[in-house]
N, C-alpha and C positions, 0 to 999 in steps of 0.2 A: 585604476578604473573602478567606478563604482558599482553598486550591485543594481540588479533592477530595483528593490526595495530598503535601500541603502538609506539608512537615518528611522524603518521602523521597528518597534521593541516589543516585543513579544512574552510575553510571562509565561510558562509552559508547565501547567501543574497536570498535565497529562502521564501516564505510564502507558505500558506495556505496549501496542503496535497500533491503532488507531491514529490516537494523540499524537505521538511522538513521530507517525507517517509524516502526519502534518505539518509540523511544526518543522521537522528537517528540509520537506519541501521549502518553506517560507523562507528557512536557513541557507539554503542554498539560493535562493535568490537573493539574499544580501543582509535579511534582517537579523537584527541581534536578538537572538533566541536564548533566554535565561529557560533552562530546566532545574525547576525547585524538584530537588529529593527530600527525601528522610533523611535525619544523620544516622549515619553507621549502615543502613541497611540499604537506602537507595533505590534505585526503578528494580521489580522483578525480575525485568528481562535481563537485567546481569547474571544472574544464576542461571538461566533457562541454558543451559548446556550438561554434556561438553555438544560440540567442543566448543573451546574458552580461546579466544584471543592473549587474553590474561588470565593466570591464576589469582586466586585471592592472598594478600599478603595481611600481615598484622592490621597496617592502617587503611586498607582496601578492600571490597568484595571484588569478586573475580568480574571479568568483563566477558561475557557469552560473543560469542559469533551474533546469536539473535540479537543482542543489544547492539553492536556494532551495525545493526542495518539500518536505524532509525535512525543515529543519534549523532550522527557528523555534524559537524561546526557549532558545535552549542557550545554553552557556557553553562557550569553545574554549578547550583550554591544548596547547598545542604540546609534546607532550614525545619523545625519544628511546628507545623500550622498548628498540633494542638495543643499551644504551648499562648499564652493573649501575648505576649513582644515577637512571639514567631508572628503570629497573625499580621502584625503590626509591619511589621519586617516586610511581608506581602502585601498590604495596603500602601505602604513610601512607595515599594518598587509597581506598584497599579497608575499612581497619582500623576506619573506622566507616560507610562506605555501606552500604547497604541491596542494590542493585541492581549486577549486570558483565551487560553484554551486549558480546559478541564475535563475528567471522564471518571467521576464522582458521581456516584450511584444519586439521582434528584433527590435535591436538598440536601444532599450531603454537605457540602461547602456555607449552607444559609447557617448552622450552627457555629462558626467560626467567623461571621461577617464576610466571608467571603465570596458571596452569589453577587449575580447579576444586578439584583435590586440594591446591595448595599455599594458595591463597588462603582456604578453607574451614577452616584451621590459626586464620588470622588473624584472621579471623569467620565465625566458626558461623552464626550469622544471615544469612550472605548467600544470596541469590538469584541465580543465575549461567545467564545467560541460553549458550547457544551454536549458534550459527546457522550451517548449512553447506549442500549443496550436495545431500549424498545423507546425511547424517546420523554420529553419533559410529562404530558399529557397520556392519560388513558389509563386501561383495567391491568396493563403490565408495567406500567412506568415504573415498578419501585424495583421489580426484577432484574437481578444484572444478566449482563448479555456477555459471552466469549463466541470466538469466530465459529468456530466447531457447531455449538448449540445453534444462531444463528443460521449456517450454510442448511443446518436440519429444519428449522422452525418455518425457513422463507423459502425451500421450496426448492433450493440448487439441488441438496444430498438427490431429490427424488428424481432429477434430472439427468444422474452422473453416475455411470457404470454400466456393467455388461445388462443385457433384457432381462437375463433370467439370475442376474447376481444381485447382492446385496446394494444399497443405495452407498454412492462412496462421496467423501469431503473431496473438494479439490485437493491438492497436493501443497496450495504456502494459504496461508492465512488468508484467502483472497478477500474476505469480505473487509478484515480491517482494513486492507489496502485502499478499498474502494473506496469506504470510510475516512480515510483521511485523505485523499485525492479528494472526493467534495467537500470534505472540511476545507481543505485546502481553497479549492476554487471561492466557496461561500466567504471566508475569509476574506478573499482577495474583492470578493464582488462588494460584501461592506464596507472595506475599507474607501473602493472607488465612488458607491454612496457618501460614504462621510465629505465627499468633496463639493457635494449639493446639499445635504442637510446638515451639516455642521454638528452632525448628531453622529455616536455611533449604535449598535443594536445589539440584541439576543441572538446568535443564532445555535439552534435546535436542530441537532444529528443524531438518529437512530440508524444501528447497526439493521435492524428488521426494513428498516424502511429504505436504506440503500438494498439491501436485497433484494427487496421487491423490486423495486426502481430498475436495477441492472438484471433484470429475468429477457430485458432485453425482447429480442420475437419471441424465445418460449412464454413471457409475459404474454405476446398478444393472440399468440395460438391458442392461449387459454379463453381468451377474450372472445377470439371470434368463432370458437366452436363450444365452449364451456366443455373440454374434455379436457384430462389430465395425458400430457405430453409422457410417454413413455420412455426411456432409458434406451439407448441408442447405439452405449458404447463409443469406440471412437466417429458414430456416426453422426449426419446433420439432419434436423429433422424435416428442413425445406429444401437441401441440395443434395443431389447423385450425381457423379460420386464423390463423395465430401467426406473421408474417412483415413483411417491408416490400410494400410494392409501388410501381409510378411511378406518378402522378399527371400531371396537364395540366402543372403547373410545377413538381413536385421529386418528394417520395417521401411516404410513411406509414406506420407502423406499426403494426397490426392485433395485436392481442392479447386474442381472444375467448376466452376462458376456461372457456363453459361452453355448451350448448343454448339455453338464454331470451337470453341473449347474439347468437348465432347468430342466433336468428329474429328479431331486433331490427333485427340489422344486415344481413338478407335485407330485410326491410320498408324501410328507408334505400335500398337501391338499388334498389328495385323489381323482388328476385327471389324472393318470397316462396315460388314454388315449389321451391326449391333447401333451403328448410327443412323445406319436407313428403315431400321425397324421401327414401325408405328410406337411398339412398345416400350423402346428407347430415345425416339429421336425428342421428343423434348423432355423439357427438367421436373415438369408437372407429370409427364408419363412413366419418369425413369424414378419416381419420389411412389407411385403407385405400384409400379413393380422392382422395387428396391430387390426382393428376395430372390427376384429369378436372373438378376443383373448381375449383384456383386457377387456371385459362386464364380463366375464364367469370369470377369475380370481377376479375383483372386487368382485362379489355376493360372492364367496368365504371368501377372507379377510376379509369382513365386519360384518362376524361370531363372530368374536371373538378378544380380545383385543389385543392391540399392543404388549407387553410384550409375550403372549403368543407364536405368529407369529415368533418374534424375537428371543425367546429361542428354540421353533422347529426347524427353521431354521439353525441356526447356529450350531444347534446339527448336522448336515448334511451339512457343510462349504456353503451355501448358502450366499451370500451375502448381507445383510439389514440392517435397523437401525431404529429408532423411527425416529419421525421427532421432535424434542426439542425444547420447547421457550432458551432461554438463561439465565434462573433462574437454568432450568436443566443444560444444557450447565455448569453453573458454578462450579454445586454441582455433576456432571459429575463425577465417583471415578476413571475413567482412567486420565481423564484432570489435578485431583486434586494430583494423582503418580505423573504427566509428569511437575509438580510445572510449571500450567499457568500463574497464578498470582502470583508477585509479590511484596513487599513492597518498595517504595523507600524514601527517606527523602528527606524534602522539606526545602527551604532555614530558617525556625524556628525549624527545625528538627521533624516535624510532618510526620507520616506514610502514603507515599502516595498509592495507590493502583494504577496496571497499567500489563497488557497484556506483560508476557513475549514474547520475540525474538523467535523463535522455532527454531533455529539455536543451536545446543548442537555442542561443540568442548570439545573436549578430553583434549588438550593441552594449546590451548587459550580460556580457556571457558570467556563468556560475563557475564560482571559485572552489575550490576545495583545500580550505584553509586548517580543516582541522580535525583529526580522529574524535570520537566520542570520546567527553572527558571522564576523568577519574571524578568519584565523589566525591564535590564539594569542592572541586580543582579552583573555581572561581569566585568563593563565599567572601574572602577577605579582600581581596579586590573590589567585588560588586560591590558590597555593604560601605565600606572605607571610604570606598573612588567618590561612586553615585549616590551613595545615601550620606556621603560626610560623617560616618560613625568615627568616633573615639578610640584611640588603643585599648581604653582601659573599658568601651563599655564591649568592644569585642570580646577582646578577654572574659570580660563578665560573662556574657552569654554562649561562652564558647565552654565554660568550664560548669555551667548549670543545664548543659546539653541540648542548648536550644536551637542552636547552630553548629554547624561542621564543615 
């Protein structure tokens, strides 16, 4: 069965977790994803541990847990772009893909012919993904961007922590995430362009500018009062009660949503007068008096254990959940239906473990054909197969270190 993007080719001169978000999404829908490394040293994110999936041997760098989240179903060819026949190497494989995504500080790639404006010479048809920091244009464009700086620069950090604590990062990279989920989509949206204009395009991703973009309502609370949203903690800053709270043995999650909601889960704890009070009874009044609500709920919760809370609740559609380490997370029996995990084979055919796609298609379901490869696992193949190179000019360029 084939893939939903089954016969497109994707050149993937991207690292670390943006690009390569990207590029795995595309992967897992069926297209052939070449990721060009360096020889010998390869994408960062293979170091970025432990812990390490693999160690590093003689002819390999080690392969990180982080690397392994990106990089499923590709194909690696090792090549040297600042080398003119590595360039060149990337030019043959450009001349009939579909797809470049890059994350090359702007203009980085113009010095090696490999931007948008030379590549675009060579196929019109392409779609030329590029991913930066603060974006092609403007007073920061030369500045590079990591997630960490970003979460601080666009606004999340000031968003995220206790009232009276330090401003905190999310917990995973979320801004790359984001960042290559609309790369992703913007890809997909050119490509379904190229099918009216016979043209493909530029498209232009900033790390600053998906953050802004995904600030989400606290984006428009700023808008419609021009006040700076304060820090909440596990709080929400339009819904009561929308937070965690402790329990007898862990924590909970409370996410009432609406008034009938509300009065449901007054009746569950036995404070039904807290939903006929002016004070309480809607969501605009319970958002006003936030601080004289959640003391009187807390002392409640803390009665009794999570599990209990959650099977009350939900006996009456209230909306909650335990709050999980990721040991539960795994062993989770809805996660474990919805087949999270996994198995893919690694270039010895060893059983790798890895976070399905939660993308289900009916028609072109996604495959999981293949662990992230080793360095340069598919250089002699791709170059050989696709490009019809010579024994003797691989050789050449394998032993003047321009390939691996």
């Amino acid at each position: 069965m084939k893939g939903a993007l089954d016969g497109i080719k994707v050149i993937d001169l991207s690292r670390i977790l943006a690009g390569p978000w990207a590029s795995q999404m595309l992967a897992d829908f069926g297209a052939q994803v070449i990721k060009v490394e360096r020889p010998k040293q390869g994408d960062d994110t293979r170091y970025w541990g432990p812990p390490f999936i693999k160690e590093a041997t003689e002819q390999q760098p080690p392969q990180a847990a982080y690397f392994h989240c990106a990089n499923r179903n590709k194909q690696s060819i090792s090549i040297d772009i600042t080398h003119t026949d590595g360039q060149q190497i990337i030019r043959d494989l450009v001349a009939n893909a579909d797809v470049v995504i890059e994350n090359y500080k702007v203009g980085g790639l113009a010095k090696y012919g490999l931007d948008y404006d030379s590549l675009k010479k060579l196929n019109p048809k392409l779609v030329y993904c590029s991913i930066t920091g603060f974006g092609q244009t403007g007073p920061s464009a030369s500045k590079a961007g990591y997630d960490a700086m970003i979460q601080g620069e666009g606004g999340l950090m000031s968003l995220t922590g206790e009232p009276n604590g330090q401003p905190m990062k999310v917990g995973v990279a979320l801004v790359d995430v984001m960042t290559g989920l609309y790369s992703c989509n913007a890809v997909l949206a050119a490509l379904m362009a190229r099918q009216h204009t016979s043209k493909g395009q530029h498209i232009d991703i900033a790390l600053l500018d998906v953050q802004m973009a995904t600030l989400a309502n606290q984006g428009m609370n700023y808008l419609a009062t021009n006040k700076n949203p304060q820090r909440l903690g596990n709080g929400h800053p339009n819904i009561v009660p929308y937070q965690t709270f402790a329990t007898n043995d862990g924590s909970i999650i409370l996410a009432v949503g609406n008034d009938q909601q509300f009065a449901r889960f007054c009746q569950v704890i036995d404070k039904s007068e807290l939903s006929a009070s002016p004070l309480f009874s809607t969501n605009a009044q319970r958002v006003v008096h936030r601080s004289d609500l959640i003391p009187v709920i807390a002392s409640v919760l803390a009665t009794k254990d999570t599990a209990f809370w959650v099977n009350a609740l939900e006996q009456v559609a209230v909306p909650c959940g335990p709050v999980n380490s990721l040991e539960q997370v795994f062993t989770h029996p809805q996660i474990k239906h919805r087949n999270m995990v996994r198995e893919v084979p690694d270039w010895d055919e060893n059983m790798i473990k890895t976070i399905a796609n939660p993308i289900n298609l009916s028609a072109t379901p996604i495959k999981y054909h293949s662990a992230p490869p080793e360095l340069g696992q598919h250089t002699q193949q791709i170059l050989m197969k696709e490009l019809t190179m010579s024994q003797a000019q691989y050789s050449q360029l394998s032993k003047q270190g321009i390939i691996g």
